[in-house]
C-alpha positions in Angstrom: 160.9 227.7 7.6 160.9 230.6 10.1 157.1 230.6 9.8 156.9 226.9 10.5 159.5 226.9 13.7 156.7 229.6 15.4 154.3 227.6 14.6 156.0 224.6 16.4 156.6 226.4 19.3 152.6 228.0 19.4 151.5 224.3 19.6 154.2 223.2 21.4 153.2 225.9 24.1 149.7 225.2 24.0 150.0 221.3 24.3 151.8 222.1 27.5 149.5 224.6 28.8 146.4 222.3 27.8 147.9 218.8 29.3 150.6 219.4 32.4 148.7 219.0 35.7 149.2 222.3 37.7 147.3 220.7 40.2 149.7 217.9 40.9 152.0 218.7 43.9 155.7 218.0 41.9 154.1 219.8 39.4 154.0 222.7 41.0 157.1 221.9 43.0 159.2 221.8 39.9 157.3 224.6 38.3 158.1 226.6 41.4 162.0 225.3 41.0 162.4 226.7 37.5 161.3 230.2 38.5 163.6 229.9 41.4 166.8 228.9 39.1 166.1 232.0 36.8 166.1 234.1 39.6 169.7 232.5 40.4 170.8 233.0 37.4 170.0 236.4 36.9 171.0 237.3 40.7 174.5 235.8 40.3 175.4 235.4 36.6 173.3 237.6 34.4 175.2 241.4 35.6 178.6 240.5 36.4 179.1 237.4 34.0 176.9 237.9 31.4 176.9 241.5 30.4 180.5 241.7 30.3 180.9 238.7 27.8 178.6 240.6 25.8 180.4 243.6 25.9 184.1 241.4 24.6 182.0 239.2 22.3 180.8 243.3 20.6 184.5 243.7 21.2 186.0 241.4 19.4 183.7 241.9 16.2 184.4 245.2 16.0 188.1 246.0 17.2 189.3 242.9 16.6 191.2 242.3 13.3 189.9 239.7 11.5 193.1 239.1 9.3 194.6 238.0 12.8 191.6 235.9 13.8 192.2 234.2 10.9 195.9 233.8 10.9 195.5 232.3 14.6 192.5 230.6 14.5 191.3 230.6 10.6 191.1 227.1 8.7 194.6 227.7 7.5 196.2 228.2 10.6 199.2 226.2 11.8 197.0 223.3 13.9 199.3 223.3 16.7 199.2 227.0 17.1 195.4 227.5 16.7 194.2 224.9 19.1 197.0 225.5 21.6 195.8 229.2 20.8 192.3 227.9 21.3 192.7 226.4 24.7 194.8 228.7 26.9 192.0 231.2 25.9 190.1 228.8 28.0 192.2 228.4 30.5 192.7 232.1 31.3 188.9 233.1 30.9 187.7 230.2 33.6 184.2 230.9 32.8 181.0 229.0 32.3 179.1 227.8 29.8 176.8 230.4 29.3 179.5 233.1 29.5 181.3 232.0 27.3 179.1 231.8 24.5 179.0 235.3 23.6 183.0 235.0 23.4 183.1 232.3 21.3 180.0 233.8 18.9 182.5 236.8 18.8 185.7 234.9 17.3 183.6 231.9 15.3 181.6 235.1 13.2 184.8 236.9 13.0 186.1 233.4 10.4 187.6 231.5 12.9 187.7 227.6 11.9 185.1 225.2 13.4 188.0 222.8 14.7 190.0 226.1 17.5 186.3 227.5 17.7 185.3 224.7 19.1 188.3 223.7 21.4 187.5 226.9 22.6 183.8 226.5 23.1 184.6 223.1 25.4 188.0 225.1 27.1 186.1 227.8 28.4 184.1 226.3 31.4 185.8 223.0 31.1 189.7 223.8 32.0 189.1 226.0 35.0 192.0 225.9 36.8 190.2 226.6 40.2 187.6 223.8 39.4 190.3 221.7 38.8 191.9 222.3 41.9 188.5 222.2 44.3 187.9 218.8 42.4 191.4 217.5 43.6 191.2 218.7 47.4 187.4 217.7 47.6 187.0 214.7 45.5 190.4 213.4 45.7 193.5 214.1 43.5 192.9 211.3 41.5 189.5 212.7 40.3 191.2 216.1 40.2 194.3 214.8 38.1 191.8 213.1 35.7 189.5 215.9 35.4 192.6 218.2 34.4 193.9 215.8 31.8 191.0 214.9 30.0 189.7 218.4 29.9 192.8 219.9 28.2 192.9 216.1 25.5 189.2 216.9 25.5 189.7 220.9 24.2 191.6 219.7 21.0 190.2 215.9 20.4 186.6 217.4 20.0 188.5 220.5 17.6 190.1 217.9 15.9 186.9 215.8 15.5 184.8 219.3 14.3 187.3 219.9 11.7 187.6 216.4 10.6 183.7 216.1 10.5 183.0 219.4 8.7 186.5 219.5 6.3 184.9 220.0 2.8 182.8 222.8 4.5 185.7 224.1 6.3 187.6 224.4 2.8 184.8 226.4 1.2 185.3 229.2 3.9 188.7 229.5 3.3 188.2 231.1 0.4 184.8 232.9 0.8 186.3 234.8 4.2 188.8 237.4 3.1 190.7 239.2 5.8 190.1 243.0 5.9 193.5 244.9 5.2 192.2 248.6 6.3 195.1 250.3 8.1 194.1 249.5 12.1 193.0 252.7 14.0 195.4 252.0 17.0 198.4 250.2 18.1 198.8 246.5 19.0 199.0 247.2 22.5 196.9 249.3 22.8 194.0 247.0 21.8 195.8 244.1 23.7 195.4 246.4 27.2 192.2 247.2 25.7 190.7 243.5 25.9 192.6 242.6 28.8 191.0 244.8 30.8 187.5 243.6 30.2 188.3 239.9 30.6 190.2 240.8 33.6 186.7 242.9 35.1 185.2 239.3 33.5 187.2 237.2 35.8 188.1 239.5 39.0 184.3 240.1 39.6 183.1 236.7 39.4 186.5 235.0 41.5 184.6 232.1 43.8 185.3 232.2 47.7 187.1 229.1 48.1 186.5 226.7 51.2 189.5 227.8 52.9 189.8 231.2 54.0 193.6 231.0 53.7 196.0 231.2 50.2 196.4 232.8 47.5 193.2 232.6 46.3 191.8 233.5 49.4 194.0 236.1 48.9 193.3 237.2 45.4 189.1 236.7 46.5 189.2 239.3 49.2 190.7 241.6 47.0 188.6 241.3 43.8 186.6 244.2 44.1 189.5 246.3 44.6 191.3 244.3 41.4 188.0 245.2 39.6 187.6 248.8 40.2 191.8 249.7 39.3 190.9 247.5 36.1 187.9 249.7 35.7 189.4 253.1 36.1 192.4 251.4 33.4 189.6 250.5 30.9 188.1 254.4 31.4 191.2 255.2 30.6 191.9 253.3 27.3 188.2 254.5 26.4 189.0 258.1 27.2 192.5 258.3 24.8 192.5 255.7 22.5 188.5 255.1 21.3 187.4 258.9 21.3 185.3 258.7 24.4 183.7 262.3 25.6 185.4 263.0 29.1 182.3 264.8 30.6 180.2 261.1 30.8 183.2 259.3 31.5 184.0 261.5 34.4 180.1 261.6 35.8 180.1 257.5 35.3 182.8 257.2 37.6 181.6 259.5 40.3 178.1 257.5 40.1 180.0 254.5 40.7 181.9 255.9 43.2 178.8 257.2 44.9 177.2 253.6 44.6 180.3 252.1 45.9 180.0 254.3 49.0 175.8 253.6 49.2 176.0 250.0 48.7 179.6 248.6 49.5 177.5 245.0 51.1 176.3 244.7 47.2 179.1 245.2 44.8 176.5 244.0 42.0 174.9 247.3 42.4 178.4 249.7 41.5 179.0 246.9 38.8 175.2 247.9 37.3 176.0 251.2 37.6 179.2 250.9 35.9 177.1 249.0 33.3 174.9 251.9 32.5 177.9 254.4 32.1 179.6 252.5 29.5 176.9 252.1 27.3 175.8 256.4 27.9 180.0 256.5 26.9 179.8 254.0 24.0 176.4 255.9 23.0 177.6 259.7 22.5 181.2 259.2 21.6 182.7 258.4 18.2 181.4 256.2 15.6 183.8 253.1 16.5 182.2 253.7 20.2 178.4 253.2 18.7 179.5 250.8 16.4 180.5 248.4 19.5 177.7 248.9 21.2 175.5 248.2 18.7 177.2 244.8 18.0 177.1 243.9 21.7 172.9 244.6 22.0 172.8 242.1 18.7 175.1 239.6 20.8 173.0 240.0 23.7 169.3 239.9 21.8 170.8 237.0 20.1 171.9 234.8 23.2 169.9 235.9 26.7 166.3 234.8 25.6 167.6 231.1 25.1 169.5 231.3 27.9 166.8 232.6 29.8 164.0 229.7 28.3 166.8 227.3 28.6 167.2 227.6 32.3 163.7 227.8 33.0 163.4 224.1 31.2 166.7 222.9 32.9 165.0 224.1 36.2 162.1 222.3 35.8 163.2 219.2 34.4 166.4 218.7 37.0 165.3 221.5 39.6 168.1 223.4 41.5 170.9 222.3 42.2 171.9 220.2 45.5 168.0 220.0 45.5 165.1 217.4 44.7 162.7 219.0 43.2 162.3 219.0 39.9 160.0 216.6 37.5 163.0 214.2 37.3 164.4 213.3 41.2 168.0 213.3 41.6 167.7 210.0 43.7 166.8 208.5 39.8 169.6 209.9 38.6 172.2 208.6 41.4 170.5 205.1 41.1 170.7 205.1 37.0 174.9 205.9 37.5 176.4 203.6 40.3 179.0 201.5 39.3 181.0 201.7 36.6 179.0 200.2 33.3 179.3 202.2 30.0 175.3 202.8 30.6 176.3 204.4 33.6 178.8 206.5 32.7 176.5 207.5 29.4 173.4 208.7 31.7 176.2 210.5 33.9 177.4 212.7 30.6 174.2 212.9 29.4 172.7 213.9 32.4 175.7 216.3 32.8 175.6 217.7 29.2 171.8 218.8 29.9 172.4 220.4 34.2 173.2 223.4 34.3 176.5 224.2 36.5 177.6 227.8 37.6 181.4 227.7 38.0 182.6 225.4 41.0 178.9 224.9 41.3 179.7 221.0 40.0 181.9 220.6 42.8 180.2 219.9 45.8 176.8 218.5 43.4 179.3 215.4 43.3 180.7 215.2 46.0 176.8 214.7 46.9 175.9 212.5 44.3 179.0 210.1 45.1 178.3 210.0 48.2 174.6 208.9 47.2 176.0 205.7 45.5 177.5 207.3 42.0 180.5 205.6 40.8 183.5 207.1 40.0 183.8 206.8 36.3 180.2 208.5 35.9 181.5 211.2 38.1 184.4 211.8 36.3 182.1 211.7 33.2 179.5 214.5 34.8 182.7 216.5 35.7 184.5 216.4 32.0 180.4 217.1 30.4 178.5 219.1 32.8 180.8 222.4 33.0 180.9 222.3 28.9 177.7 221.6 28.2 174.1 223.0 29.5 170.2 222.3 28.5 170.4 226.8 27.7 173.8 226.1 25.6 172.6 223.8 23.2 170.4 226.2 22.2 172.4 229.1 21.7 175.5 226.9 20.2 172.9 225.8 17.7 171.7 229.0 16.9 175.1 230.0 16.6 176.6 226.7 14.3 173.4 225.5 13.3 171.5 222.4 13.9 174.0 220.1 12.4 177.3 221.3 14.1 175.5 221.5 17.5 174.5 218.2 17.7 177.8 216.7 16.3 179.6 218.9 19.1 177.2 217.8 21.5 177.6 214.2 20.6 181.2 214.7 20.5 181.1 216.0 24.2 179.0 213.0 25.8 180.7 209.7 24.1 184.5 211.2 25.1 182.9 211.8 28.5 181.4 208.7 28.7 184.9 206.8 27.7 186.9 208.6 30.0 184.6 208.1 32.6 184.3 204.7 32.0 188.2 204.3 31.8 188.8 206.3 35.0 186.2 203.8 36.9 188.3 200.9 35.8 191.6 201.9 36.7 190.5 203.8 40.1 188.4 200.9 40.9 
């Protein structure tokens, strides 16, 4: 079967390479689009977003007990707990869709159930709290108030649904996974400052400026870096005395970050590369847990970044950057396909949605475009609760990750709530 998908995706390639007109201006337009959106996505999401999820998703199968994954989030677990468990992971992480696929790899291989997995998987980008704030001052509080609640009904309907859907399957894996019992290595909170520290650095380094330059999280935004590098030298620390790490490569790692810091203080993606590097030299030549992590997070990442990567490049050329009008399909289509407030409208708006691709807040002012092109507000609503959740480079890692069956339910699951809510909203809001 293997065999057969590369040979799909050889023919595939060379149909493509044999038939698309190069020559043809939008062609090249859109061609010229897609390379510009990886190079957007590896500029701002790739080294501060990406690598790190990698790093908690190697993390959290290594250090991680499974015996509590599975009492919180297992197929057993009290329902209430679990999803509630589920979706304030979410809430807290306020990541994207790509980012938070490596996460949510991490707990769903460690025997989490399909049902909190999922909530999880839809909670991460979906109930951002600054999103859901930005959507309220820019788009109006009614949007922002119905963006909010149907994200958090959202996290545990589609969990509910996943379980439903996949129940008998569900019940066969609660007796093949078996909880390990070994004696844990450290101390609760130890390991609790231990991944707190990385999803802080996680959600410190990638904190959006917000439009006004006042606030707290104005606040909290012109102090990230400094956050970031105190929950840096706290996660040395932890590394240093609880996980064996050598002191000599810990100490040289964060003079050279120190040193890059000083070098390159206008580009704190530089010191966050360098920072980067020491860790894995740390994990490397320290003790066996060490190498054991970083070997499970350069599976995670060989796993997930090259359909990520082909992913984008697609999503760039079909729908081009966004706020912009170049790619193969014009967003001028899209905004005329979604005015008003039909159920066809607010299913191209999810649909559409599902397949963009949104950096965090990106969605934002995309809308606040698109509505002022014509869109209803029941389709927006409907691109707001799918778009952050879902992405064209998602799909294919959540199926690679679930499978082809459980993808395309979750998927589904995603669009038709989207489009009902949306379609709901556009009745009442008028």
């Amino acid at each position: 079967m293997r065999d057969l998908y590369k040979f799909l995706i050889l023919v595939g390639s060379f149909i493509c390479a044999y038939f698309i007109p190069f020559d043809h201006v939008n062609v090249q337009k859109a061609t010229l689009e897609a390379f510009y959106m990886i190079q957007d996505y590896a500029r701002k999401h790739v080294i501060l977003c990406l690598v790190p999820a990698f790093f908690i998703a190697g993390a959290i199968s290594v250090f991680v007990s499974q015996a509590s994954v599975i009492k919180y989030l297992g197929p057993s677990a009290n329902k209430i707990i679990s999803y509630s468990v589920a979706s304030v992971s979410g809430t807290i992480l306020a990541v994207c869709s790509c980012t938070v696929l490596p996460l949510f790899a991490g707990i769903y291989r460690m025997g989490a159930g399909v049902g909190p997995a999922s909530a999880f998987l839809y909670s991460g980008p979906a109930i951002n709290i600054l999103a859901i704030v930005l959507s309220a001052k820019i788009l109006g509080w009614q949007m922002g108030v119905a963006r909010a609640i149907g994200a958090i009904l959202f996290a545990y309907i589609i969990g509910f649904l996943m379980a439903i859907t996949f129940r008998e399957e569900q019940k066969k894996n609660t007796f093949m996974v078996q909880p390990v019992t070994a004696e844990p290595n450290r101390k609760l909170y130890q390991d609790t400052i231990y991944m707190a520290t990385m999803i802080g650095i996680l959600v410190f380094a990638n904190w959006g400026e917000p439009i006004e330059n006042q606030g707290v999280w104005f606040t909290i935004y012109s102090l990230k870096w400094y956050i970031t590098g105190i929950l840096g030298l706290l996660f040395s620390y932890t590394i240093w005395r609880w996980f064996g790490g050598k002191p000599f490569p810990i100490i040289i790692s964060i003079i050279s970050v120190v040193i890059a810091t000083l070098l390159f203080h206008r580009w704190p993606v530089i010191p966050f590369a360098v920072a980067t590097g020491g860790l894995i030299w740390v994990t490397k030549v320290s003790s066996d847990e060490t190498r054991e992590w970083i070997d499970a997070t350069w599976t995670y990442a060989l796993m997930i970044a090259p359909l990520l990567m082909g992913g984008v490049l697609v999503a760039g050329f079909l729908l081009g950057m966004p706020g912009t009008d170049n790619g193969i399909i014009p967003s001028r289509y899209i905004s005329a396909l979604v005015g008003g407030n039909s159920l066809t409208a607010n299913l191209i708006a999810s649909i559409v949605g599902a397949f963009m691709y949104f950096a965090t807040l990106t969605e934002v002012p995309i809308l606040q475009g698109l509505l002022g092109s014509g869109m209803g507000k029941g389709p927006g609503l409907a691109l707001l609760l799918s778009g952050p959740a879902l992405s064209l480079p998602s799909m294919l890692v959540i199926r690679k990750i679930m499978g082809t069956k459980k993808a395309l339910i979750f998927i589904c699951y995603v669009i038709i709530l989207s489009t009902i809510a949306g379609w709901i909203f556009g009745a009442i809001a008028g």
